[in-house]
MARMI-43103 format. One record per residue (C-alpha): residue in three letters; chain; x, y, z. Coordinates in pm, whole numbers, plus 50000, padded with zeros to 5 digits. Example, Ala and Ser with C-alpha at 12.3 -4.5 7.8 and 13.67 -1.06 7.14 Angstrom:
- ALA  A  51230  49550  50780
- SER  A  51367  49894  50714
//
This chain:
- UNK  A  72185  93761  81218
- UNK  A  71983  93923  80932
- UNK  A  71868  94291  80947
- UNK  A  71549  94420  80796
- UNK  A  71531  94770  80663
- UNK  A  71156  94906  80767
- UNK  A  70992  94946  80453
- UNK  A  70830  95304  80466
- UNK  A  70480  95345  80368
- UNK  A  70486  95523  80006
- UNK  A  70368  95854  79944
- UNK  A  70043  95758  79829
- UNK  A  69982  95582  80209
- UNK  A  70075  95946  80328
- UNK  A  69888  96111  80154
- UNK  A  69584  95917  80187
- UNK  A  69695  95901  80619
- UNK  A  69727  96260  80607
- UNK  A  69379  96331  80419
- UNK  A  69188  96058  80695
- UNK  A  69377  96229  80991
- UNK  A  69220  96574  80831
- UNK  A  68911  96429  80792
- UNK  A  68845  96288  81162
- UNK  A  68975  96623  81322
- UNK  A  68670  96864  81357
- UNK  A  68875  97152  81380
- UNK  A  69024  97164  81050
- UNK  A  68836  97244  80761
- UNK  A  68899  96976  80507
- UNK  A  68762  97125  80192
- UNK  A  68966  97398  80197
- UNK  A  69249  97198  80237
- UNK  A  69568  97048  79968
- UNK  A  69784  96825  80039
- UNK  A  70114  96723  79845
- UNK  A  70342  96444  79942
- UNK  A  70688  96430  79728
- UNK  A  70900  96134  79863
- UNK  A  70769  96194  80205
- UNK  A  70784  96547  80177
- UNK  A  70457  96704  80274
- UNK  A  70334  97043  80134
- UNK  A  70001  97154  80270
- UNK  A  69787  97447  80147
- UNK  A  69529  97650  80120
- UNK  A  69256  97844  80357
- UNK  A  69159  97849  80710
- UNK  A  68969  98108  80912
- UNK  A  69192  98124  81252
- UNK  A  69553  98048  81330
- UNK  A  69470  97734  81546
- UNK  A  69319  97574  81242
- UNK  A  69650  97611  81063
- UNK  A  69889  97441  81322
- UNK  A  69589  97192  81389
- UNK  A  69648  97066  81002
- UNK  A  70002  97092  81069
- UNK  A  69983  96887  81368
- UNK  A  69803  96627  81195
- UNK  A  70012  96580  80931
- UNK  A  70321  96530  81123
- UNK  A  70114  96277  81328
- UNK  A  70166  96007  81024
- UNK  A  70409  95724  80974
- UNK  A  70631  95830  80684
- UNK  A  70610  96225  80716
- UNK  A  70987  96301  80670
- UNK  A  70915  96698  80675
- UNK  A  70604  96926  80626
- UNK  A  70613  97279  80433
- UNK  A  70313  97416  80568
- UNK  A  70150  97717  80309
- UNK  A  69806  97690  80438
- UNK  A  69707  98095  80448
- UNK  A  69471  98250  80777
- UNK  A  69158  98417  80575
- UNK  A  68884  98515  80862
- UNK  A  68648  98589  80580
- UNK  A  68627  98183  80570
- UNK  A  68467  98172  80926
- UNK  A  68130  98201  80773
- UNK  A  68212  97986  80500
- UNK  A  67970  97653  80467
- UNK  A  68153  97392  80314
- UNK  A  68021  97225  80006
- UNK  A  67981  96912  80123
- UNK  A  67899  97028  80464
- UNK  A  67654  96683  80580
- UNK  A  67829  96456  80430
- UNK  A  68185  96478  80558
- UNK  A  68301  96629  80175
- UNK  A  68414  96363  80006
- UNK  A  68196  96274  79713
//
């Protein structure tokens, strides 16, 4: 009987899962956002206005196939609250 290894998705797949999964969740500011994935090692950063944002991201990071473990370094700056984003319309991806 043969076994088969699962073939994990490569950190480019994560990344690009993670940065989707950011995307579709309305709570999370995207633009603010960066995301690093090292051999499924995924360090996010940046801004957010409120707490809840913050472990949002997290959540949805840890959400995706091939996560192995998250450093999360995104920082809680209330001043952002009243930010617009720049590509605020059009989802801000150019």
């Amino acid at each position: 009987m043969a076994q088969f290894a699962e073939k994990l998705p490569s950190d480019g797949d994560v990344f690009e899962r993670i940065l989707n999964a950011l995307y579709w969740d309305l709570t999370v500011p995207s633009d603010y956002l960066s995301v690093k994935v090292e051999k499924g090692w995924v360090t996010m950063s940046g801004e957010v206005a409120c707490p809840y944002q913050k472990s949002c991201a997290e959540t949805d990071a840890r959400r995706v196939s091939g996560v192995k473990g998250l450093s999360n370094e995104i920082e809680i700056n209330p001043s952002r609250a009243t930010d617009v984003p720049s590509g605020a319309g059009d989802g801000g991806f150019q």
